[in-house]
Z-matrix of the N, CA and C atoms (Angstrom, degrees):
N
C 1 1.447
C 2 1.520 1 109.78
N 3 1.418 2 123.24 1 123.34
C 4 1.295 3 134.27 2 160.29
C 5 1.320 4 106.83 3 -50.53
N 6 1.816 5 109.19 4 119.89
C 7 1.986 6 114.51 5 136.15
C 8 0.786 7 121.39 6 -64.41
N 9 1.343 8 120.43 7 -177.15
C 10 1.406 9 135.66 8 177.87
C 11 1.490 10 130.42 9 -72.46
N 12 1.937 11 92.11 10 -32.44
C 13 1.556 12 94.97 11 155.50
C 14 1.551 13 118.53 12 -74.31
N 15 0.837 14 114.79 13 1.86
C 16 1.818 15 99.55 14 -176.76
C 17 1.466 16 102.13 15 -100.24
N 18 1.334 17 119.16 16 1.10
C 19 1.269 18 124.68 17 -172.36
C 20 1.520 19 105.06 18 -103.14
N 21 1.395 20 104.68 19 -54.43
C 22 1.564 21 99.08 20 -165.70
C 23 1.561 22 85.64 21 -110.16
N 24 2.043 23 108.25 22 109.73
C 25 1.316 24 104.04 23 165.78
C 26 1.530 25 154.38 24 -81.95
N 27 1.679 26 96.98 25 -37.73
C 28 1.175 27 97.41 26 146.71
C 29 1.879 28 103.32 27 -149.08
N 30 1.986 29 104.74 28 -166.46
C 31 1.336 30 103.92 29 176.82
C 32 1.783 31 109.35 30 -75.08
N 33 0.976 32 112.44 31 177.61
C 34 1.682 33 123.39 32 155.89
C 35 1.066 34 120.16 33 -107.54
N 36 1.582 35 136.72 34 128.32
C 37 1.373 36 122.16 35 -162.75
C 38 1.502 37 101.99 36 -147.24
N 39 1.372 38 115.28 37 90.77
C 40 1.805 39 147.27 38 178.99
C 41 1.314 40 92.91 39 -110.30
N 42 1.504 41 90.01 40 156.83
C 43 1.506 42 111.47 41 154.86
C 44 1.487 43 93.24 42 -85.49
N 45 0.957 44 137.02 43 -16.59
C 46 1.795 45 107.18 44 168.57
C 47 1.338 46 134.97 45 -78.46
N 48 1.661 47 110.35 46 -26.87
C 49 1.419 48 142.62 47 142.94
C 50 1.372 49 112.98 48 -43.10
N 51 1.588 50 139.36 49 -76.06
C 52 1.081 51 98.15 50 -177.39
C 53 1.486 52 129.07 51 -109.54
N 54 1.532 53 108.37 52 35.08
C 55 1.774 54 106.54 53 149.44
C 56 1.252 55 106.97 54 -73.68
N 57 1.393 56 151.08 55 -15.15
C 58 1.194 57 159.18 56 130.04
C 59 1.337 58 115.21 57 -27.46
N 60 1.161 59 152.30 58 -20.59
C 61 1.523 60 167.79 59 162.49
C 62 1.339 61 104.60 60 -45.85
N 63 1.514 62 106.28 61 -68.03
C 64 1.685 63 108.72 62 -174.79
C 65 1.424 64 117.92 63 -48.68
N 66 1.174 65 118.98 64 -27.00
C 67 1.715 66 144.29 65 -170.33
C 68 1.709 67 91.33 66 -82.65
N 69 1.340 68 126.16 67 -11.64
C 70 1.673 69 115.52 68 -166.95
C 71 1.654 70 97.03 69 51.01
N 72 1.837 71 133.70 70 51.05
C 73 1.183 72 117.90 71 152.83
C 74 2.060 73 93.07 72 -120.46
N 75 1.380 74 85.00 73 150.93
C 76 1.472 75 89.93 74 -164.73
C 77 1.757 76 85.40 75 -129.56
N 78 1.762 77 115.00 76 169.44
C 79 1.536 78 121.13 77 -155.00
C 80 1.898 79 70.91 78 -134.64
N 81 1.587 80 84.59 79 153.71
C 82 1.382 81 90.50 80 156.55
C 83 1.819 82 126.00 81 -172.56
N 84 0.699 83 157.90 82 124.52
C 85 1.732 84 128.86 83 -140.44
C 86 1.614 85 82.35 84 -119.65
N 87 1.687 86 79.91 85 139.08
C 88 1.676 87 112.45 86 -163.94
C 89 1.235 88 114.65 87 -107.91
N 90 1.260 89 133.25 88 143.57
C 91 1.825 90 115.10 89 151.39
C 92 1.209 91 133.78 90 -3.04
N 93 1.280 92 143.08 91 114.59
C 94 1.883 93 124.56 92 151.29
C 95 1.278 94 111.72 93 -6.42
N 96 1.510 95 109.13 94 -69.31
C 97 1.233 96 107.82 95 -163.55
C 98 1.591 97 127.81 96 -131.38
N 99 1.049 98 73.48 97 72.11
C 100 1.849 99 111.03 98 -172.91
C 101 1.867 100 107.29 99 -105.15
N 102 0.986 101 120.32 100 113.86
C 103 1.164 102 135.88 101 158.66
C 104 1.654 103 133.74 102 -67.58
N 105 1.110 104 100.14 103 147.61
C 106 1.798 105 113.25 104 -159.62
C 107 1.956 106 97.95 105 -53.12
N 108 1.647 107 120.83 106 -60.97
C 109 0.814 108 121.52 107 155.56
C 110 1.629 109 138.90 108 -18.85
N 111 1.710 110 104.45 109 -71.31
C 112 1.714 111 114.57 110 174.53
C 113 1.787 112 112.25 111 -58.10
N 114 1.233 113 107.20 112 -36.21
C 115 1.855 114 115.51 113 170.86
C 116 1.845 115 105.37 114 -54.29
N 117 1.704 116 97.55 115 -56.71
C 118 1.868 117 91.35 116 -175.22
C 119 1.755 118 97.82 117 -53.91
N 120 0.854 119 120.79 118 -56.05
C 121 1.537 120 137.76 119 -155.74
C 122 1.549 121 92.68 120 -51.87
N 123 1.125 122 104.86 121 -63.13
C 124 1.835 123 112.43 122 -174.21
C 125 1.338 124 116.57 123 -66.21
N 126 1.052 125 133.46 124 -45.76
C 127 1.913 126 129.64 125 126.47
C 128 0.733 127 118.93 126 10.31
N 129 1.128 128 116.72 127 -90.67
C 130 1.319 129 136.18 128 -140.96
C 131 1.580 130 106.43 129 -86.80
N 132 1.156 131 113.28 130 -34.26
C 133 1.448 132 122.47 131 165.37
C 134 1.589 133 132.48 132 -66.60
N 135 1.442 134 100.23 133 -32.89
C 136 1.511 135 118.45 134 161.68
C 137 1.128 136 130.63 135 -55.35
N 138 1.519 137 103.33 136 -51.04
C 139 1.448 138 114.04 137 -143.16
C 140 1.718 139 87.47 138 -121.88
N 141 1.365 140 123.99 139 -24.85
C 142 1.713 141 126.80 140 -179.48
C 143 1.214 142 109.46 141 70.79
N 144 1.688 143 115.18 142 26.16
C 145 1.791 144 113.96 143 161.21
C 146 1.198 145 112.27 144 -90.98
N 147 1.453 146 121.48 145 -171.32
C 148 1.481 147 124.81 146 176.38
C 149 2.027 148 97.65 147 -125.15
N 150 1.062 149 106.28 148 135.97
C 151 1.036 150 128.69 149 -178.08
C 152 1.706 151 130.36 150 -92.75
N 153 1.832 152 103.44 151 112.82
C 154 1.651 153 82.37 152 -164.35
C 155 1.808 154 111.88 153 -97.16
N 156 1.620 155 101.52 154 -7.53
C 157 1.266 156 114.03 155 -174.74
C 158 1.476 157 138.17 156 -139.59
N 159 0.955 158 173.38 157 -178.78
C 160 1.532 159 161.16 158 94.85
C 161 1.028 160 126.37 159 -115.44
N 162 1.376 161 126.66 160 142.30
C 163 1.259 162 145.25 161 -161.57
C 164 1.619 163 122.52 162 -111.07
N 165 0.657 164 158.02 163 -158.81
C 166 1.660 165 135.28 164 151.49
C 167 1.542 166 86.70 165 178.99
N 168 1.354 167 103.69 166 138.80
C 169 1.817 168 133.85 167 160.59
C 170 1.582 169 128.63 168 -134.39
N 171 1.089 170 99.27 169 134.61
C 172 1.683 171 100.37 170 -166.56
C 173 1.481 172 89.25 171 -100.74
N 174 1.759 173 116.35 172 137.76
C 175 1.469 174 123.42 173 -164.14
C 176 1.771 175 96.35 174 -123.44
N 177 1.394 176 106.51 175 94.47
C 178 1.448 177 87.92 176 -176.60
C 179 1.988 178 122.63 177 -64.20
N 180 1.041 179 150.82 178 168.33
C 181 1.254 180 168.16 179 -175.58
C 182 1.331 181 96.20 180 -73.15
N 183 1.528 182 105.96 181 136.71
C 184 1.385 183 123.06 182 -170.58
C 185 1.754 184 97.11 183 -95.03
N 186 1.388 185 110.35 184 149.53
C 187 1.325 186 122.92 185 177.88
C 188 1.776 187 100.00 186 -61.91
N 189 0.988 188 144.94 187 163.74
C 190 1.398 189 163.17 188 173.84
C 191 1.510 190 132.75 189 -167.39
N 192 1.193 191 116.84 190 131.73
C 193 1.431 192 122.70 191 -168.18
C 194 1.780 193 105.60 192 -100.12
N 195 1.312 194 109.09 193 146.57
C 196 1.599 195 115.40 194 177.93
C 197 1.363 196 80.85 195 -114.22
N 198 1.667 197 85.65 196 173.03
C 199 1.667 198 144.11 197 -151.41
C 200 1.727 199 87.37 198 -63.96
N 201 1.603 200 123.99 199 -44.25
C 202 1.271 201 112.84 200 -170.50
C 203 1.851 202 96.07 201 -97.16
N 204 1.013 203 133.71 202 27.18
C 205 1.350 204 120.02 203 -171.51
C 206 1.307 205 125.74 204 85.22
N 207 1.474 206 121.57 205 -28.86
C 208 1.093 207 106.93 206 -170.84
C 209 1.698 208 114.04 207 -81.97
N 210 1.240 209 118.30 208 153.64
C 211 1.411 210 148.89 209 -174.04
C 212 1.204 211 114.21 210 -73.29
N 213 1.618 212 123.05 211 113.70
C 214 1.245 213 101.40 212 -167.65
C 215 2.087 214 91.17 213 -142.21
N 216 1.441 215 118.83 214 -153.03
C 217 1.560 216 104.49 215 161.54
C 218 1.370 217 108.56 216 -153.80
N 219 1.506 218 115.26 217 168.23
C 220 1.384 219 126.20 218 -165.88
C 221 1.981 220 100.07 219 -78.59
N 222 0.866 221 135.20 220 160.37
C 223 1.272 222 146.24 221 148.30
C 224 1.487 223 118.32 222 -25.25
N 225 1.377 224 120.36 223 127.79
C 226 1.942 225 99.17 224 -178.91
C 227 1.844 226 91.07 225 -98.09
N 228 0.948 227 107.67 226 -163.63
C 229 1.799 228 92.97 227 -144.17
C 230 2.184 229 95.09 228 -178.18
N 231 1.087 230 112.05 229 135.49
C 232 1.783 231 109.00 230 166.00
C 233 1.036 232 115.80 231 -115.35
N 234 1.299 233 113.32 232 149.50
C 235 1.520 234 109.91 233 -178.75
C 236 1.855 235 93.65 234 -135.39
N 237 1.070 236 111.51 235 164.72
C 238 1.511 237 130.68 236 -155.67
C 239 1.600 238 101.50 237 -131.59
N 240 1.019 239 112.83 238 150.05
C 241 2.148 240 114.76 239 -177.32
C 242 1.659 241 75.28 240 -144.59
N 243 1.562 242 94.17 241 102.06
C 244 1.825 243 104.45 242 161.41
C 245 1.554 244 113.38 243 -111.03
N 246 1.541 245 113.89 244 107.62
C 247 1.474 246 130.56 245 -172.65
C 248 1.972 247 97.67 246 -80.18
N 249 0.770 248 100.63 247 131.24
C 250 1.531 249 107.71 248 -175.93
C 251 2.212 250 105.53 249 -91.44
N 252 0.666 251 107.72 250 168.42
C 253 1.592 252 112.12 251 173.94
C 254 1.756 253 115.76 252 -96.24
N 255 1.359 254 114.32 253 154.87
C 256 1.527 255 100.81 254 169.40
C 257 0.846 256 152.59 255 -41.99
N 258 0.953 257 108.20 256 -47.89
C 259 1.678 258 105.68 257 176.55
C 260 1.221 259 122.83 258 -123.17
N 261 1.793 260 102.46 259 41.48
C 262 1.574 261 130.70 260 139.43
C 263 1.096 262 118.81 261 -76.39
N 264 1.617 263 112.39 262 141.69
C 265 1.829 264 133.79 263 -151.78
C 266 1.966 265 88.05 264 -83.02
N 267 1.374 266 93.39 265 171.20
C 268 1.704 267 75.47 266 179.60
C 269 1.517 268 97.22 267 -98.02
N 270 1.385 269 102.81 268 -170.06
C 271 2.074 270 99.10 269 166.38
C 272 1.235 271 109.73 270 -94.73
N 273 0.967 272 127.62 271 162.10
C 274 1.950 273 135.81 272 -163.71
C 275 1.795 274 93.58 273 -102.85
N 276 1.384 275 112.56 274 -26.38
C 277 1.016 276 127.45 275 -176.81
C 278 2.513 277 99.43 276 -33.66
N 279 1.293 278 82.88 277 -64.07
C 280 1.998 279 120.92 278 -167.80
C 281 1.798 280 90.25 279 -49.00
N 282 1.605 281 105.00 280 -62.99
C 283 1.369 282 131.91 281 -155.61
C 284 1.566 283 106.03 282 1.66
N 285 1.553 284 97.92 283 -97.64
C 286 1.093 285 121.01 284 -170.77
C 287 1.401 286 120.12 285 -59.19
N 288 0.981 287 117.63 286 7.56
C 289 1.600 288 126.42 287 -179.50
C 290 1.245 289 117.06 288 -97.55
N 291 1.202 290 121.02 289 9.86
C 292 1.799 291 120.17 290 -142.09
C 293 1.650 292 82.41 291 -121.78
């Protein structure tokens, strides 16, 4: 059985991510195969907010070239946009980054 860490792996940290903060929507890259559900669940358990949303996008792996030329690709990878509810605390996790 999957925890919560095996679910939610790490943060995402853009400037597009956290002008997204003020909004209480937070980024976070998830399992393959991690579900909209197990993400609220793992949230919410982590971090002790309440959760009003999630989003999920699968980012496929960018083409990339090595040192001898040959062509190879990055990892494809999910990332999750979990919008929190009102008068949920934020995560301290974001804080200082903003």
């Amino acid at each position: 059985m999957k925890t919560a860490y095996d679910v939610i792996l790490r943060p995402v940290i853009t400037e597009k991510s956290m002008e997204a903060v003020g909004d209480k929507k937070y980024v976070f890259e998830v399992a393959p195969d991690a579900g909209k559900v197990e993400i609220r669940k793992a949230v919410e358990q982590i971090f002790g907010v309440k959760v009003m949303s999630v989003n999920t996008v699968n980012v496929k792996g960018k083409a990339v070239r090595g040192r001898t030329g040959k062509m190879g690709r990055k990892p494809d990878r999910k990332k999750a946009i979990v919008r929190l509810t009102d008068d949920s605390k934020a995560i301290e996790l974001f804080e200082g980054m903003i």
